[in-house]
NUKELO-866420 format. One record per atom (N, C-alpha, C): x, y, z. Coordinates in steps of 0.02 Angstrom, whole numbers, plus 50000, padded with zeros to 5 digits. Layout:
XYZ/...
***
This chain:
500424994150000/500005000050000/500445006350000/500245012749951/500625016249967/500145023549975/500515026350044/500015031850041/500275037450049/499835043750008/500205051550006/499865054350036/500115057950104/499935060850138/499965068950138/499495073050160/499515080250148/499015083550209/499625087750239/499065090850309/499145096550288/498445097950314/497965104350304/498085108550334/497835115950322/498025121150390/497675121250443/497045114350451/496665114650524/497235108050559/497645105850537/497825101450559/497495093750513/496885093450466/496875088250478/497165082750411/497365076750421/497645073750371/497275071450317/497295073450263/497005069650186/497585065350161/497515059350161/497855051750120/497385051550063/497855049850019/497555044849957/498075040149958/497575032849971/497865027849968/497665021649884/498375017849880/498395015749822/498725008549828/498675003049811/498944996349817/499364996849768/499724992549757/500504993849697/500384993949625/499764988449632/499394991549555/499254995949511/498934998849585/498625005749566/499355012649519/499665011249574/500405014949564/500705014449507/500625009049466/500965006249424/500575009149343/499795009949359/499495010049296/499595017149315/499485022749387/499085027149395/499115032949348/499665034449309/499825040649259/499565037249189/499595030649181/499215029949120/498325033149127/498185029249203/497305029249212/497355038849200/497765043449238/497685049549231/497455052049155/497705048449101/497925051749031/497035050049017/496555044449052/496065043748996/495475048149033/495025053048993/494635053648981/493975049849029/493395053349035/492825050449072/492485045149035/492475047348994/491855042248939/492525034948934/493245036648909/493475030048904/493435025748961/493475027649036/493755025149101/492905021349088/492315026149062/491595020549068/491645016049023/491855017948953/491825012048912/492315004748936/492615005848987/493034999549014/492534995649070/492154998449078/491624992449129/491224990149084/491414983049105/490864981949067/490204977549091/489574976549077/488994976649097/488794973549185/489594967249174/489364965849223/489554967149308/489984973649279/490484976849331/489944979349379/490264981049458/489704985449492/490214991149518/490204995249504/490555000849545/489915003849595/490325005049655/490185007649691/490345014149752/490185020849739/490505024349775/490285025049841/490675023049905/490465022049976/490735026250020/490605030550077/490665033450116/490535031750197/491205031850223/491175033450293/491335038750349/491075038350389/490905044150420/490845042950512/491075035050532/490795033450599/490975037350643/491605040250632/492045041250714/492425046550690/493085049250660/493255054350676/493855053150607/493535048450531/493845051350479/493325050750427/493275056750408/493015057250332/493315053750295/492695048550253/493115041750201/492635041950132/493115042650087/492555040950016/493025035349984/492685032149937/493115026149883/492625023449834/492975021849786/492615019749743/492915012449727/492335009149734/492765001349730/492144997649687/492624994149633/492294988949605/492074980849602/491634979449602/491644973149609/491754969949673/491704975849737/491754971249799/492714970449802/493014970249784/493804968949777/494404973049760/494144976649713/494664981549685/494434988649688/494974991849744/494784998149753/495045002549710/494815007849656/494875013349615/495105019149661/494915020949715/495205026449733/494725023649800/495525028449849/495155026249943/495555035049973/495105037849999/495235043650025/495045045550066/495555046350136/495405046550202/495515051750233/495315056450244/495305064450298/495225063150379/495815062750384/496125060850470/495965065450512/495465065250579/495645071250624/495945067950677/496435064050669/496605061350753/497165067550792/497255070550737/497805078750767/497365082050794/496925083550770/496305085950815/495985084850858/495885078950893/495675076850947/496225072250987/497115073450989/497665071751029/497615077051056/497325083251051/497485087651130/496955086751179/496465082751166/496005081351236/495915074651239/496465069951224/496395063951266/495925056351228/495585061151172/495145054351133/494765059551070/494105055651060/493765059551011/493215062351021/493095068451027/492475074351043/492115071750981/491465070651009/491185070350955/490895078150903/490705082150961/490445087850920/491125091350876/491865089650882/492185090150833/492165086450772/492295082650779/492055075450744/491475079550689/491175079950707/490435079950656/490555085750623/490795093950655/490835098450619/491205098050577/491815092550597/492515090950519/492165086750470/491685084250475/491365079550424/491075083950392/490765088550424/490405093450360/490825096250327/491195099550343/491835102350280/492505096550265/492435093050282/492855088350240/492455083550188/491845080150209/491745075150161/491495076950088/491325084350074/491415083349987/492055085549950/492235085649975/492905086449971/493475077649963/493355073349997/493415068850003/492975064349935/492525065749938/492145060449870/492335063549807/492315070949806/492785073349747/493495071249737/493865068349787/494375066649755/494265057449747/493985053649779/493765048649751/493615048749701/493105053849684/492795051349624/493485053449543/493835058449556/494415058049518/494685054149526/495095050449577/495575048049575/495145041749521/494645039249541/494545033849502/494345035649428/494315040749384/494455043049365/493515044449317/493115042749377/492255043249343/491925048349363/491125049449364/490775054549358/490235052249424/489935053649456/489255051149475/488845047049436/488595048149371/488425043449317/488675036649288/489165037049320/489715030949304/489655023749352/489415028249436/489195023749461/488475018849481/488565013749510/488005009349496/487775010349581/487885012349619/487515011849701/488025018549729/487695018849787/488155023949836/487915019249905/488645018249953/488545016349985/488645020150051/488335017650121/488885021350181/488535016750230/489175019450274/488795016850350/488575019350393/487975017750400/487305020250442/487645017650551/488045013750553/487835012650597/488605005550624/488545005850687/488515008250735/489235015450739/488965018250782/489665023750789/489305030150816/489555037550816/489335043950829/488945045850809/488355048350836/487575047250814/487805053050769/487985060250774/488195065250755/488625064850689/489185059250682/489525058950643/489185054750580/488915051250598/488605047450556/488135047350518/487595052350539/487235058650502/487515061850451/487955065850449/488345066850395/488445063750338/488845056750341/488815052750311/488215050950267/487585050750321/487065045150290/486685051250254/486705057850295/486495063050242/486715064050162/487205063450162/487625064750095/487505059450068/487555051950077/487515045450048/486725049550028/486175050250051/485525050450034/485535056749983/485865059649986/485705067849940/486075064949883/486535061249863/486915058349798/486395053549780/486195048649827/485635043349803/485085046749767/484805051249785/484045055749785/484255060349685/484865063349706/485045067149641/485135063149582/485285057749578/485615052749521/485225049049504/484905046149581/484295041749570/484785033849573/485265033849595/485575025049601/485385024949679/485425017449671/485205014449737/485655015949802/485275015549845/485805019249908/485695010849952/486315010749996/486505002450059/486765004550081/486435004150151/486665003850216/487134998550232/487744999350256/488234996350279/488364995850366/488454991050374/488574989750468/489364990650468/489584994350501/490304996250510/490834990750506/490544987150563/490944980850585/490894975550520/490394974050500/490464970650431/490964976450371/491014978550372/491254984250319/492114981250360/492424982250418/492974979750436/493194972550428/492574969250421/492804961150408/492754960750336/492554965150277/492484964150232/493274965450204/493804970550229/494024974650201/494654967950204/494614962950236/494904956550216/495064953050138/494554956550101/494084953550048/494544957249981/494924963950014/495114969149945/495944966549937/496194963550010/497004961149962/496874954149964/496474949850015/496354943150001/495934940149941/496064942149885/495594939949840/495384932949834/495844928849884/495604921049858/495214920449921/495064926649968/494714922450039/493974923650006/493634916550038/492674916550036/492674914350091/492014915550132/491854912950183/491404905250148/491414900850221/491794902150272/492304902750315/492204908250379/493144907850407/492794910950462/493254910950536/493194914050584/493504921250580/493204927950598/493424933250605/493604934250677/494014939250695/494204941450761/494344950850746/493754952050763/493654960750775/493994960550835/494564964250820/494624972150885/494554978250869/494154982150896/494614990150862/493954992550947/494324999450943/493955005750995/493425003451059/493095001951002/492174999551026/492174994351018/492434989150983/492164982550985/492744975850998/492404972151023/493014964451013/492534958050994/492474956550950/491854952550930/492394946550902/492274939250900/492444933850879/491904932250845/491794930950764/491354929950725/491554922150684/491044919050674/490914915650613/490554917250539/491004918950483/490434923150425/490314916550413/489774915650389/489584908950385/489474911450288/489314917350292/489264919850201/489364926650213/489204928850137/489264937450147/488614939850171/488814943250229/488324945550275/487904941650318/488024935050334/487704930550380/488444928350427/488264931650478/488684933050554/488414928650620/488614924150641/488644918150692/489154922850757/488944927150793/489184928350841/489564926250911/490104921250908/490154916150968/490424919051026/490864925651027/491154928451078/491244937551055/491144939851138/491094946651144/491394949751188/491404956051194/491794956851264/490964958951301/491294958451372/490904959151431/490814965451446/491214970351453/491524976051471/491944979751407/492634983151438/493024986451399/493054982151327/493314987151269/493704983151217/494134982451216/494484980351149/495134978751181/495634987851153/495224989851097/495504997451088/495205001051154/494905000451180/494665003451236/495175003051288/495314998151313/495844995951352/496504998851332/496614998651274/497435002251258/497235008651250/496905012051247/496945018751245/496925022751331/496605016551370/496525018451462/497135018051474/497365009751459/498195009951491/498675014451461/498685017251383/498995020051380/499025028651417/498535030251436/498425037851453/498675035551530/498575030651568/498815028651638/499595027851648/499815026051581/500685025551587/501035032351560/500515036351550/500765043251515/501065043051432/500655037551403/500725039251317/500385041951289/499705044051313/499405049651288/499105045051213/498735049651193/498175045251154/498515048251076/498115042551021/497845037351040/498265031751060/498035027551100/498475024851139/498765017851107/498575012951034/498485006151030/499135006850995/499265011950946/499955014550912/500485015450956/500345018651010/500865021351065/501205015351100/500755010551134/500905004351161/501115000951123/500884999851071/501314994350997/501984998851011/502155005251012/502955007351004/503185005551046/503065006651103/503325005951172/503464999851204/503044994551161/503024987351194/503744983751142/503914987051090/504254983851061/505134984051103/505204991551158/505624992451210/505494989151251/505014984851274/505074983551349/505064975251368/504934971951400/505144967551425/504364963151435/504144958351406/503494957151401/503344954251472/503614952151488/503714945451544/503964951951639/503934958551627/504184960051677/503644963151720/503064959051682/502214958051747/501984953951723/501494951051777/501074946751775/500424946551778/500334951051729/499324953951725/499004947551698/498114949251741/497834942451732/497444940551652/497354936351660/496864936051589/496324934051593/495704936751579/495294932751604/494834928251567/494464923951611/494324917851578/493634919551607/492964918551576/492324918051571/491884911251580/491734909151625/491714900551634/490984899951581/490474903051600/489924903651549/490004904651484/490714907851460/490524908851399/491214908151384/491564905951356/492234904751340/492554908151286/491994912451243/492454913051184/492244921151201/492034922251257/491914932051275/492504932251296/492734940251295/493194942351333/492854949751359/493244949051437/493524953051462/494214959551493/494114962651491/494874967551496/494834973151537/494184973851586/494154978251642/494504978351698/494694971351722/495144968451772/495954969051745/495964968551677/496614966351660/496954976351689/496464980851628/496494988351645/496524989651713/496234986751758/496284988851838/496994986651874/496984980251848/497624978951880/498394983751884/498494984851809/499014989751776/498844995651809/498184997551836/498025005251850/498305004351954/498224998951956/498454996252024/499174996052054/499574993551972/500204994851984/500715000251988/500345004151943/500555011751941/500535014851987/499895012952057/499695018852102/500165014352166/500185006852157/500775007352207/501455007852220/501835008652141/502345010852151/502575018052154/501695024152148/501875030052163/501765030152243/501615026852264/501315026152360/502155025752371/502395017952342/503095017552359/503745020952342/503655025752305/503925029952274/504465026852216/504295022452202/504585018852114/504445020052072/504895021152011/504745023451964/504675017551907/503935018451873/504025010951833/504285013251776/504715006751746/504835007251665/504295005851611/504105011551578/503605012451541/503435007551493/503785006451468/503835001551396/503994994851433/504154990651488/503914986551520/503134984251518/502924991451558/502244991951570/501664989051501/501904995351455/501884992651372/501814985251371/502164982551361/502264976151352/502094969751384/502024972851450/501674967051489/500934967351471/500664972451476/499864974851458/499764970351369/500234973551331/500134971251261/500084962351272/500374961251297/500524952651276/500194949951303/499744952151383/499094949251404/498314948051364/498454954751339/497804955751285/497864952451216/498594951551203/498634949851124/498514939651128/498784938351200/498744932551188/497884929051197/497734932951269/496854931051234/496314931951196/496514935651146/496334936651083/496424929951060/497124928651022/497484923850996/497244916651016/497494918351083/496964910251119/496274910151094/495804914151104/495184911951080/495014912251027/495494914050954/495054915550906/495704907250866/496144905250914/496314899050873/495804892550908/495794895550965/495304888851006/494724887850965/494324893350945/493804892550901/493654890950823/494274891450810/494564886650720/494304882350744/494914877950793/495184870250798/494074868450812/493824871750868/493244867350888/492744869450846/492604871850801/492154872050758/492274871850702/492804869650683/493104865650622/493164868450565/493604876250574/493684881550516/494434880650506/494844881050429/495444881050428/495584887450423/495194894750421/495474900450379/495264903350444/495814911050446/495554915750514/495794923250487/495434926250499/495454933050481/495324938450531/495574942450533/495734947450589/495424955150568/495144957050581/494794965450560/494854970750636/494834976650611/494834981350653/495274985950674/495374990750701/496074996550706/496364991650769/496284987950792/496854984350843/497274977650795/497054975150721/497194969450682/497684973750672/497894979750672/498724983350636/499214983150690/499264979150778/499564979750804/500024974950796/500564974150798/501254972950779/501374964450833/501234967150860/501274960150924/500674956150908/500124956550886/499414952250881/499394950050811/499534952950779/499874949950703/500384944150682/500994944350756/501574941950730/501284934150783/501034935050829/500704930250884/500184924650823/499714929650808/499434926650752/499634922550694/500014925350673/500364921150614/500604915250649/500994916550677/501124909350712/500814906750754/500454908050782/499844902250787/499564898350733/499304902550689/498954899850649/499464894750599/500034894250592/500344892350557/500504884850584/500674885650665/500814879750710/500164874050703/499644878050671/498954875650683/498564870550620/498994871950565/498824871950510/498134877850484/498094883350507/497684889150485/497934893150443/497444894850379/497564900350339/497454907650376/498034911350393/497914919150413/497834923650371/497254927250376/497184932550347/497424939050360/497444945750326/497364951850377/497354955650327/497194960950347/497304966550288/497994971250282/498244974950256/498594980050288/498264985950342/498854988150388/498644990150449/498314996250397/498485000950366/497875005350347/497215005050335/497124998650317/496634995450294/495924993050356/496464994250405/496124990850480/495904995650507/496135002450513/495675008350541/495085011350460/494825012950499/494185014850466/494315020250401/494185016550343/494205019250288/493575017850256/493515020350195/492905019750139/492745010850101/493255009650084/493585004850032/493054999450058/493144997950134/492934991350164/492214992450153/491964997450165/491175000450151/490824999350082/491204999750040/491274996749966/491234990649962/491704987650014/491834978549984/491314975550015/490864978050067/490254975150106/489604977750058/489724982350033/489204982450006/489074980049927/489554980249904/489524975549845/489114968249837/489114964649910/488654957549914/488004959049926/487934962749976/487184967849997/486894967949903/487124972149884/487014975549814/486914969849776/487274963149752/487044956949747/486614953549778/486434954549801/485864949649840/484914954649838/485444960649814/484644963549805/484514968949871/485004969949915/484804974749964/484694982049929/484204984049954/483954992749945/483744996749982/484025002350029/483865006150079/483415013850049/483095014650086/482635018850053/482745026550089/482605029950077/482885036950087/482645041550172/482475034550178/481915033850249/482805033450310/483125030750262/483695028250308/483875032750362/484075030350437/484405034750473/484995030450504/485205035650571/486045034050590/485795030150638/485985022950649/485945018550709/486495018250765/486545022850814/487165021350830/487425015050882/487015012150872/486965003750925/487035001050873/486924998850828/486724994850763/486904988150786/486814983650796/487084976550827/487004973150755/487614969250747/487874965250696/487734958550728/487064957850673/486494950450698/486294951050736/485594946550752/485424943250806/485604941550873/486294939250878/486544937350911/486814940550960/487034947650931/487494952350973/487034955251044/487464953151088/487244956251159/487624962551176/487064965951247/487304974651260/487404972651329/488034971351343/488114970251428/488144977751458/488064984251420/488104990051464/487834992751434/487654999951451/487535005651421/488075009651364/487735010251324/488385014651255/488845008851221/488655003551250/489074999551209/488774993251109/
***
């Protein structure tokens, strides 16, 4: 993947991202014309231009066929919300209004079409910032309404397990997924596209939830899952002994409220005792508790429900230690590992595209009625052990 980055004078980051392909044709694709770039689809192509909007980056892309992304363009505010510790939402939403047409205009160049060119507009409705997501589903509806192509609703978290789908071209379900990111830690079975077998959840914290607490408790300051991946690669994995916990009712949930308390325990007694801890220790002991029960439960659940393939989604699938744990597991295991690239794992457009491409096959159509769900539970299955979660 290669990406060009360019910050703004509010601070915030615009990427256009490109796979090596892309790079390779991209000054030829520049030289053609609108009408030629249409006369190259042909009937039974689906382009689709998709937009996200959950949390705190403006995302447009245009992706075809569910697989191959034409253009992915991401407007970053995480500079904008590192001076208070996480993400405001009422910032959040006001950067979506002046960033996201801005953002689909350069999608829609980079891939080098018109509005007319495409066959659906997609976004995700849901789950995420009730505020932010409005935006999104507004604009998805005002392009749907003007053109008259069909508008699909996308579930976030499917949109992250999809985005498996744009460098894995040979993966089909079925396969076990393992979501981490912010808000969620979900252990899935896709049993197809868009049919989700829910077997494990967290109880409490996530597991991005958790690295962004411990990290602001050891003084890395947010966001925290990047910071600890640096820091853990200095420190000493083995120089604590945080717990892991185990769920007797439900084996394939996790928990990480206890694991967070503990670390928040250790900190306050070696300021009682007046010790100073080594940070990137800390890092590292925290990282390798969480990375391994991840790992543990999402290989325990191959082997007993009899999947050879495992795939990993979410802004915690780009951490450096849960990747390299993974691979070798899965390898010791005889399991096919999946993953995407780590850009690919925080929230972009592209994956919003590759989920909705099967939706769009199968005949899904959202009607202009659509609004922002910000619970949206992915299946049946999914349980709310708290409030906001």
């Amino acid at each position: 993947m290669n990406i060009n980055k360019n910050v703004e004078d509010d601070g915030v980051i615009f990427m256009s991202i490109k796979d090596d392909e892309q790079n390779k044709n991209g000054d030829k694709m520049q030289t053609l014309d609108q009408s030629k770039v249409s006369q190259e689809q042909t009937k039974e192509d689906v382009v689709i231009l998709a937009i996200e909007s959950s949390c705190d980056e403006s995302a447009a892309a245009v992706v075809k066929n569910g697989r191959e992304v034409l253009s992915n363009i991401i407007s970053s505010q995480i500079a904008l919300h590192t001076v208070y510790g996480g993400v405001v939402p009422e910032i959040a939403s006001r950067k979506h209004v002046e960033k996201m047409n801005g953002c689909i205009r350069a999608a829609l160049s980079e891939a080098g079409m018109a509005l007319k060119d495409i066959d659906a507009v997609a976004v995700t409705y849901g789950p995420g910032l009730v505020g932010a997501l409005l935006v999104g589903v507004s604009e998805a509806k005002a392009i749907a309404f003007a053109t008259g192509k069909p508008l699909i609703g996308v579930h976030h978290i499917e949109g992250h397990i999809s985005a498996n789908f744009i460098e894995n071209k040979d993966l089909e379900p079925p396969f076990v997924c393992l979501v981490v990111s912010g808000g969620h830690s979900h252990l899935v079975v896709v049993k197809d596209y868009g049919q989700y077998d829910i077997i494990g959840q967290t109880r409490d914290d996530a597991a991005g939830e958790a690295f962004d607490k411990v990290a602001r408790a050891i003084g890395l300051g947010y966001p925290g899952g990047p910071k600890i991946d640096k820091a853990a690669k200095e420190g000493n994995p083995d120089a604590f002994s945080f717990p892991k916990a185990q769920i007797p009712d439900a084996e394939y949930d996790f928990s990480f409220s206890g694991l967070k308390s503990s670390v928040l325990n250790i900190i306050n007694q070696a300021k009682m005792q007046g010790h100073e801890l080594n940070q990137a220790d800390v890092a590292a002991s925290f990282q390798k508790a969480v990375v391994e029960v991840l790992v543990g439960h999402a290989i325990k659940a191959c082997k007993e429900y009899g999947y050879d393939k495992l795939a990993i989604a979410g802004g915690v699938a780009s951490n450096s230690g849960l990747r390299e744990l993974m691979e070798k597991e899965c390898a010791a295991n005889g399991i096919s590992f999946y993953r995407p690239s780590p850009v690919l794992c925080t929230d972009n457009a592209a994956m919003i595209g590759a989920a909705a491409y099967y939706e769009y096959k199968k005949g899904v159509r959202f009607g202009l009625d659509m609004n922002a769900v910000p619970n949206l539970p992915l299946g049946d299955r999914e349980r709310r052990f708290h409030a906001g979660k």
